[in-house]
C-alpha positions as CSV (number, residue, x, y, z in Angstrom):
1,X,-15.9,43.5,29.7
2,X,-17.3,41.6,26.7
3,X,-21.3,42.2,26.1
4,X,-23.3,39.4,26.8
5,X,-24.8,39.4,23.2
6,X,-21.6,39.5,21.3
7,X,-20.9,36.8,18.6
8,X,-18.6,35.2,21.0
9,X,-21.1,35.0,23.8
10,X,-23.6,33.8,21.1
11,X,-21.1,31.3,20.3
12,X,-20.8,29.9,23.3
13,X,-24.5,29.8,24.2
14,X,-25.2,27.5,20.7
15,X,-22.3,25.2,21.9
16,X,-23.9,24.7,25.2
17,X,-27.3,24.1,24.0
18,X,-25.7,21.7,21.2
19,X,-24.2,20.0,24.0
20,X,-27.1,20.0,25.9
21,X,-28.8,18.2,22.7
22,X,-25.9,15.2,22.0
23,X,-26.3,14.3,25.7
24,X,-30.2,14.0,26.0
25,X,-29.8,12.3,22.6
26,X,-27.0,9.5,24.5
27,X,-29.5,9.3,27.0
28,X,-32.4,8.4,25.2
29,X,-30.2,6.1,23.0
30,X,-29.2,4.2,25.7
31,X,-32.5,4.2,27.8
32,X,-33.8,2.7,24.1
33,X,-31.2,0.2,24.3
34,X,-31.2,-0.7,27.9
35,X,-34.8,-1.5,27.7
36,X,-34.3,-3.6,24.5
37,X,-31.0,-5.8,26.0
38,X,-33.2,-6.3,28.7
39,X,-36.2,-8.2,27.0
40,X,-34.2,-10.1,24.0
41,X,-30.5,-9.9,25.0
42,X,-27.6,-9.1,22.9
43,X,-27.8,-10.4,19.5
44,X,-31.7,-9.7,19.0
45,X,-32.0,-5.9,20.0
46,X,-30.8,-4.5,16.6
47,X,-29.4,-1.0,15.6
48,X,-32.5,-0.1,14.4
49,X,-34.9,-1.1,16.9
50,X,-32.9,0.5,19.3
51,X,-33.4,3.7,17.4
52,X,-36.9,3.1,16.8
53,X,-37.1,2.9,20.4
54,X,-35.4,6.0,20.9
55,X,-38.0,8.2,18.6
56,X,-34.4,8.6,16.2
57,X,-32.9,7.8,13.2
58,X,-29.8,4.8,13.4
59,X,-27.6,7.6,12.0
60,X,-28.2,9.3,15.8
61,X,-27.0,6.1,17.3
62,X,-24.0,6.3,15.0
63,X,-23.5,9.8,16.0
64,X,-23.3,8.8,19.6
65,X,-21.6,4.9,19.8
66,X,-19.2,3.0,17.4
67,X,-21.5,-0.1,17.3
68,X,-23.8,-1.9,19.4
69,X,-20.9,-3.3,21.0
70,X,-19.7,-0.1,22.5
71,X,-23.5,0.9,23.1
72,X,-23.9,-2.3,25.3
73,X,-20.6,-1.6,27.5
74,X,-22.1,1.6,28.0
75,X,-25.0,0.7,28.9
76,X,-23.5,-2.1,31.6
77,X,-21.0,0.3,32.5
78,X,-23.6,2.4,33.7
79,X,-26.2,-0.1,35.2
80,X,-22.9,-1.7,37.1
81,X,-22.3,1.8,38.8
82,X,-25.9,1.9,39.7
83,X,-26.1,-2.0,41.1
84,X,-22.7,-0.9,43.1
85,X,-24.7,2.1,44.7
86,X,-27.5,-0.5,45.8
87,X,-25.3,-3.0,47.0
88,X,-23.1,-0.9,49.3
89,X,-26.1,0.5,50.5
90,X,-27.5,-2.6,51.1
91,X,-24.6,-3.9,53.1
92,X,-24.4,-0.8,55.5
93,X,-26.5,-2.7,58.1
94,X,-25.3,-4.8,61.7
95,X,-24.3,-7.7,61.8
96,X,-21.5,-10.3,61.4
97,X,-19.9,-10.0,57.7
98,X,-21.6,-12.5,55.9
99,X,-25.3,-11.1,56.7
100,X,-23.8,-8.0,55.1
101,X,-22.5,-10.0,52.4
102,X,-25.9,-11.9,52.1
103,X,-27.4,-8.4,52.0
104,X,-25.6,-6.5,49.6
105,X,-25.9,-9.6,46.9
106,X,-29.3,-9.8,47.7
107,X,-29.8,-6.3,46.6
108,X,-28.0,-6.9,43.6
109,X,-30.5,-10.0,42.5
110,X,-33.1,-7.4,42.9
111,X,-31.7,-4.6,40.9
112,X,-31.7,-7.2,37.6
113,X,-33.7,-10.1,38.2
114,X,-36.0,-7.7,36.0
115,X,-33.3,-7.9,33.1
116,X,-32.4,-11.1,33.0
117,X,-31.4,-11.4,29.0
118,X,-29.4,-8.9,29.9
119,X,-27.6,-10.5,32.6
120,X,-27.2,-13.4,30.2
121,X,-26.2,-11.5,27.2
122,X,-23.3,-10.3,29.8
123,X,-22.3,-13.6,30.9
124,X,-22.7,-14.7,26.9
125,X,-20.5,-11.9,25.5
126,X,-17.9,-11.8,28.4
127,X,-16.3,-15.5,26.7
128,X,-16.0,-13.8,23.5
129,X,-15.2,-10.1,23.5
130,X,-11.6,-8.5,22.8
131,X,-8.9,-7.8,25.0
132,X,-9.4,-3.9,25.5
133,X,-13.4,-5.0,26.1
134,X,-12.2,-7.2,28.8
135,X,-10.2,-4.8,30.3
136,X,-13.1,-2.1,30.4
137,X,-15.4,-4.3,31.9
138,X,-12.8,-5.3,34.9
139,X,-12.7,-1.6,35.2
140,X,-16.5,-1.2,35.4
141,X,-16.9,-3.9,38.2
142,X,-13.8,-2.4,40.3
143,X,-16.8,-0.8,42.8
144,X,-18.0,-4.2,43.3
145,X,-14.8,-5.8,43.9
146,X,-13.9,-3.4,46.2
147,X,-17.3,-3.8,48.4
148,X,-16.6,-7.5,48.2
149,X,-12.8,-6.4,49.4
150,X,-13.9,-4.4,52.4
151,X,-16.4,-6.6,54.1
152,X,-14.2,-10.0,53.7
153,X,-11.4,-7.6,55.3
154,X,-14.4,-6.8,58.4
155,X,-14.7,-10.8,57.9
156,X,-10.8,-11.2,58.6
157,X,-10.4,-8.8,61.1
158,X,-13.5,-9.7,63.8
159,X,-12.0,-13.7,63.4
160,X,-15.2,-14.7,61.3
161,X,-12.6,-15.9,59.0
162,X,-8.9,-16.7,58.9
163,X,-7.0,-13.6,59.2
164,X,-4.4,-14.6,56.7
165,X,-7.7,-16.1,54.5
166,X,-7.1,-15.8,50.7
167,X,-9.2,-12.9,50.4
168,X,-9.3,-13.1,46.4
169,X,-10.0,-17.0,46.8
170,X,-12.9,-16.6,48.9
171,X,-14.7,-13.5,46.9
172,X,-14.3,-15.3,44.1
173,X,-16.2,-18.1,45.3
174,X,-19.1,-16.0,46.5
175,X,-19.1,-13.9,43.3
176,X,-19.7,-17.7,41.6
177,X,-21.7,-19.0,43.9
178,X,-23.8,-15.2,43.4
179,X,-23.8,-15.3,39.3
180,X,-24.8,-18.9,39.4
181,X,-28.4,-17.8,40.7
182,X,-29.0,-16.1,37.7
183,X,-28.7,-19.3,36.0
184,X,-31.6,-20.9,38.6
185,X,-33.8,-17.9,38.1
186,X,-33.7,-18.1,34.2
187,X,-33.8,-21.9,33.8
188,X,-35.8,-23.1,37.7
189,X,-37.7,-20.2,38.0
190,X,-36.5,-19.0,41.3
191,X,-37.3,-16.2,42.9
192,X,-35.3,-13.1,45.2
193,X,-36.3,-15.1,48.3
194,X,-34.9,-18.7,46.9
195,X,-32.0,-17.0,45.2
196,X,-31.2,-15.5,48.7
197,X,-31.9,-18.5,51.0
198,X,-29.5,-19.9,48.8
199,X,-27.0,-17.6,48.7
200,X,-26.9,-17.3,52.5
201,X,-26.3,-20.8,52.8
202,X,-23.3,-20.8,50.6
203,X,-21.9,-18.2,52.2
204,X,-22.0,-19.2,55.5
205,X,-20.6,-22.9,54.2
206,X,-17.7,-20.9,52.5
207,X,-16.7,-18.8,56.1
208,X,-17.4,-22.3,57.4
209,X,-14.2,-23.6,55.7
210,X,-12.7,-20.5,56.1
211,X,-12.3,-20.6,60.3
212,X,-11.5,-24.2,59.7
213,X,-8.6,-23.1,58.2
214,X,-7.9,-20.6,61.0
215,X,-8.8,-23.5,63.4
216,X,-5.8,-26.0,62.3
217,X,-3.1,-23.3,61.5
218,X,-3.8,-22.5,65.2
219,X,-3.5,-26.2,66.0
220,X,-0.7,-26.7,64.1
């Protein structure tokens, strides 16, 4: 049996706490920078204010990201995860679908109607970044689109909408119809209870012309 304090063992133990070190050093990096894209956006939270922020030098946040552009998908990649969690949680109430759906959205205006420049630096940068960037951030909102998957499937299946319904068509509406808000709450100054009204209105105007839909195939 190898003794604890063998050079080995000590090895191990200076690894772990160096470990320990890089990731409390990401997290403050990107708490820094999360703070920073929320009150200016993209372009104005620089490299160095970002380490300012996080009590560090710029080579730390070097140590840690690429550039700022791989700092900021981090930093959504992890926000989007956490926005998921609210929403889902949000929608796990009674109801028909599009209450749920109303819900779930509602909760995701109020988990970063707090950030918008960072909402807007995310629908800024998402006409301009690479391919592989893309690709990530399709990846990074798979938890939504899959909440947005499973409760138009409820829809489809209780007859609130057409059962054959394009179900891509018809989140993809809602998803616009959700994102535009941000635009009315940066620009008209609306607030979570507007920005829902709204919402809920939309939504049930979309299911609306979905069960039309149902109603003359059944006609037909």
């Amino acid at each position: 049996m190898r003794d604890a304090s063998s050079p080995s063992a000590d090895s191990g133990a200076a690894m772990n706490r160096r470990q320990a070190a890089k990731v409390r050093t990401r997290g403050k990096v990107m708490a820094s920078a999360r703070d920073l894209f929320a009150q200016r956006g993209y372009d104005p939270a620089t490299i160095r204010d970002i380490a300012k922020g996080a009590g560090m030098s710029t080579g730390a946040v070097f140590a840690n990201f690429q550039d700022k552009a791989e700092l900021f998908e981090a930093v959504l990649a992890e926000d989007l995860a956490r926005v998921a969690g609210e929403m889902k949680a949000a929608a796990q109430t009674d109801g028909p679908a599009r209450r749920r759906l109303t819900a779930a959205l509602t909760a995701g205006y109020r988990a970063t109607l707090d950030q918008l420049p960072l909402v807007q630096a995310v629908v800024a940068r998402g006409w301009f970044h690479p391919a592989d960037a893309e690709r990530r951030a399709r990846e990074a909102m798979r938890p939504l689109n899959g909440l947005m998957t499973e409760l138009l499937s409820g829809a489809a299946a209780r007859g609130e909408i057409a059962r054959d319904a394009d179900l891509d068509l018809i989140g993809g509406m809602i998803w616009t119809a959700f994102v535009s808000g941000f635009r009315r709450a940066a620009y008209d100054g609306q607030d979570l209870k507007a920005l829902s009204t709204a919402l809920e209105r939309q939504i049930d105007l979309i299911f609306a012309g979905a069960r039309q839909q149902q109603a003359q195939l059944s006609a037909a």
